[in-house]
N, C-alpha and C positions, 0 to 999 in steps of 0.2 A: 036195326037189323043185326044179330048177332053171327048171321051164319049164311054174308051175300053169295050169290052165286059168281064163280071163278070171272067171269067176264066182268062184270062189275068190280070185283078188285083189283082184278088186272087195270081198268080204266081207270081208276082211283089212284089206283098206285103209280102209271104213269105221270097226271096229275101232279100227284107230290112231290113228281123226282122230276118234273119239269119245273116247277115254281120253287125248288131248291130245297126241298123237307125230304130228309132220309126218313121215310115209313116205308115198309116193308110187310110188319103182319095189318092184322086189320083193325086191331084196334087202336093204334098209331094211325093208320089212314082214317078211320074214323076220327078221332081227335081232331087232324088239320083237317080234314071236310067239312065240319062242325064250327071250325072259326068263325067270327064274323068277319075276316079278314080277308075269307077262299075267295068269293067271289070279285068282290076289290079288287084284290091281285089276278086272277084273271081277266079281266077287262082293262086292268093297268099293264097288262104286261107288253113291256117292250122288246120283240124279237131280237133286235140288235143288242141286248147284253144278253143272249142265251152264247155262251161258249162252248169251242167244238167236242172240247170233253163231252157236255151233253147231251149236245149234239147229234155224236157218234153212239154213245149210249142208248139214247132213244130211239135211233134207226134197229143196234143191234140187240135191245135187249126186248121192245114193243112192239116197230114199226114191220121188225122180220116175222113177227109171230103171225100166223095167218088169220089167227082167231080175232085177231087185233085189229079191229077193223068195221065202219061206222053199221053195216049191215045188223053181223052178228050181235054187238052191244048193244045195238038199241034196241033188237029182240029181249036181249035179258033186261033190258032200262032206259026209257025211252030219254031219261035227264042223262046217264054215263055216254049215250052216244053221241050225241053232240059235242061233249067234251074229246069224244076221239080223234072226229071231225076236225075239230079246231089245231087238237096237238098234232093232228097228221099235219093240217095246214100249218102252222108255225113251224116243224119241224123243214118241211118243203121249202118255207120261204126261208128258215133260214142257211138250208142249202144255195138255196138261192141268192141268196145277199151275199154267202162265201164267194161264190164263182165271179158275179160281179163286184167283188171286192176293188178287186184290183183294175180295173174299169172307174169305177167310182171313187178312189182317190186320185186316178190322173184323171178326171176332168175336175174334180176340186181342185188338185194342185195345177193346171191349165187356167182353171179360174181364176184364183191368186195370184197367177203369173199374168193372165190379162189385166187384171186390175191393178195387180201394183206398174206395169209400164205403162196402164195408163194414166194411174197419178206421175206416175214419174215426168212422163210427156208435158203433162199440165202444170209440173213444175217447173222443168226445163225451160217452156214456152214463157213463165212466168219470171225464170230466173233471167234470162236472154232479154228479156225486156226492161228488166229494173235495170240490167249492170250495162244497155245500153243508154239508160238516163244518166246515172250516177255509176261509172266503172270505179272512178276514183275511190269516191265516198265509203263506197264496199269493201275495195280493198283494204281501207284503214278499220272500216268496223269488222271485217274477217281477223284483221290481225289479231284486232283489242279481244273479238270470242274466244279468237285460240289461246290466250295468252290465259282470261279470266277461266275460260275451261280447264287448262293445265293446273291452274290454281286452285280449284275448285277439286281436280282430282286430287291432288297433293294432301288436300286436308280431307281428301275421305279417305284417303290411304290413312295417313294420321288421326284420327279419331278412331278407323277400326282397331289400329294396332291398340291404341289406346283400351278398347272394349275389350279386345281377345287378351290384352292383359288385364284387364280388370275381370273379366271372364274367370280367367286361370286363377287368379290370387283370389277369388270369390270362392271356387270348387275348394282351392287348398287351407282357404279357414275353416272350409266344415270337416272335412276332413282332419283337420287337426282339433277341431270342436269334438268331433266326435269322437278321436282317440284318446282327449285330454278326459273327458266324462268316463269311457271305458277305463283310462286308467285308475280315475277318483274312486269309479265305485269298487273297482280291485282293490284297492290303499282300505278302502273302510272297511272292506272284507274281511281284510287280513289283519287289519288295528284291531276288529273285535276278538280276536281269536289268537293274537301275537304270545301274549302270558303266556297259554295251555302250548301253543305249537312249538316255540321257544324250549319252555318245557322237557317236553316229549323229545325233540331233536337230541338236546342236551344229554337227558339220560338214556338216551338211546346211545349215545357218542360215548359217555363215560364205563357204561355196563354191559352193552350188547354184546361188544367185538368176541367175549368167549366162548360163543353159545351158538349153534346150529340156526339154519333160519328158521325150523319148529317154533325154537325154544326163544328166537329173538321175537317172531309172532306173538306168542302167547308171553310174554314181557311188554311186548308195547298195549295187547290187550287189557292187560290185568291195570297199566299205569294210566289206560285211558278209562277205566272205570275208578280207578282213584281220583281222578283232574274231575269228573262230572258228580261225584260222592262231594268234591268240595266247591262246586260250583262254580268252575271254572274254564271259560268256556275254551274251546279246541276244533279243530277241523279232524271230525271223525275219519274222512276218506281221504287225509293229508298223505302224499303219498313220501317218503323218506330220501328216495333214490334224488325227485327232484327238486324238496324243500331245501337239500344241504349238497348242491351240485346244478351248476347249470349245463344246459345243452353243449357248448364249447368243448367242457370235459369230459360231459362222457363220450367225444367224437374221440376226443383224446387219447383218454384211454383208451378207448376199442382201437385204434388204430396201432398202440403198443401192446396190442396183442391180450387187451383184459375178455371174460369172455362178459357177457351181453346178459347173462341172467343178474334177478336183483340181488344176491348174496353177495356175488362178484364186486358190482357197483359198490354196493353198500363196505364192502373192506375197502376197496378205493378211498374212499370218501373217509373214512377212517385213518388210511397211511396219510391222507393231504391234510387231516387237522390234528392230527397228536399232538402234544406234549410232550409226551417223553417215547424213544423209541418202541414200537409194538416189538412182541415174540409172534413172529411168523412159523405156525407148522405147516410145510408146503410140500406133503409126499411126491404131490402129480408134476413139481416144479413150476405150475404155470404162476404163482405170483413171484416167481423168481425171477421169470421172464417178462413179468408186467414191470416190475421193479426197475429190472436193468433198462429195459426201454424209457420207461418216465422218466429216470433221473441220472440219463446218461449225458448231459450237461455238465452233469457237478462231477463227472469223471469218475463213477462211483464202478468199485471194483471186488470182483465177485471171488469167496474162498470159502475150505471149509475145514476144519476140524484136519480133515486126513492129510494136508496138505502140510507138508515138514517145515514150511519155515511159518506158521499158522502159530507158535506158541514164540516165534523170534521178535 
């Protein structure tokens, strides 16, 4: 039926949102109607796991509906009404078993409490009897239970401690397994490729420092198409700032005041491995003030040209 009429999906759809299928149009309520399972599950269905969510649901979104109701549905389908039937009745009983809820666990837990005093009683009666034949006897074998029980705890306490460390030292070799493998296959990465990257650092470090970051771009570009013209392999997307500077320093730096773009970094990284002293042209002052902060250790002291005792 492509095109049921409104009572019949109404009752369908109830259906599916009671036995826990979000369907909503109809050819999703068709689908689960169509299981071999619907019926099953309706005749398997156990009131006591419907919870109040659906409860409430089904009173406020079916049960209030006035169309909703075994009359009218079975007019439009004489199979959908019976199902309305049924889900009004589940819906009732499980109002029902709500209210006697709480009724129906104090006579269970009344139950339990009658039965456990009355095993209790029967073993009391039981106990009164033996430790009236042998009071003695008991006492010696009470002591020897308590002693072996103590002991018996003792070594479950020591076996577990034993497990939760064996536990822990279990978790921390895979862990360490697992970082040791991440490491390896990093190391192999970087062994195929160490020649070319090496490389590239190097003549980066020896030639770049004169040149704009344009002109330092299109220099590492032009040298990485020389490295793969001789077949040599390279890490195309090697980045410079972090192959030749770890994390540590560039906190470093920026904390003396470097600024944060890669140009910046990349003269860093240049003052820390020189050779022989750079010529810095520094109009804006700011590696003047990178400078004095990095290697204010060494006591390093700032002058210029105009300064009269500057030729003393």
């Amino acid at each position: 039926m492509a095109n049921p009429p409104a009572l019949v999906k109404l009752a369908l759809e109830s259906m599916c949102f009671l036995l826990g299928e979000n369907a909503t149009d109809w050819k999703q309520i068709r689908a689960v109607s169509m299981k071999d399972s619907f019926i099953p599950t309706i005749v398997n269905f156990n009131t006591e796991d419907m919870t109040d969510e659906v409860r409430e649901k089904m009173k406020s979104r079916y049960l209030s509906n006035p169309d909703y109701n075994f009359e009218k549905v079975n007019r439009a389908s004489m199979a959908c009404g019976p199902m309305v039937k049924w889900a009004t009745a589940q819906v009732e009983y499980a109002d029902m078993l709500k209210r006697v809820e709480p009724l129906r666990e104090e006579l269970y837990s009344l139950e339990r409490q009658a039965e456990t005093n009355k095993e209790k009683g029967e073993e009391v009666k039981h106990l009164i009897a033996q430790l009236e034949l042998s009071i003695a006897s008991y006492k010696e074998e009470y002591a020897q239970l308590i002693s072996q029980a103590q002991a018996i705890k003792t070594d479950l306490e020591n076996v577990q401690g034993k497990v939760d460390r064996s536990i822990a030292l279990i978790k921390s070799l895979v862990i360490e397994r697992e970082r040791w493998e991440a490491t390896s296959e990093t190391f192999r990465s970087q062994m195929s490729t160490i020649i070319g990257d090496v490389l590239l650092s190097s003549a980066f470090l020896a030639y770049a420092g004169y040149f704009d970051q344009h002109y330092r771009q299109n220099l590492f570009t032009t040298w990485c198409q020389h490295l793969h013209h001789a077949n040599l392999q390279f890490r195309p997307d090697i980045a410079r700032t972090e192959y030749l500077s770890n994390p540590d320093e560039r906190l470093r730096w920026q904390a003396n005041a470097l600024p944060t773009d890669d140009l910046c970094t990349e003269n860093a990284i240049m003052l820390k491995r020189f050779n022989r002293y750079p010529l810095i042209i520094d109009p804006s002052g700011q590696a003047t003030e990178f400078i004095m902060n990095e290697f204010k250790d060494r006591k390093i002291t700032k002058t210029s040209f105009l300064d009269d005792s500057f030729r003393k």
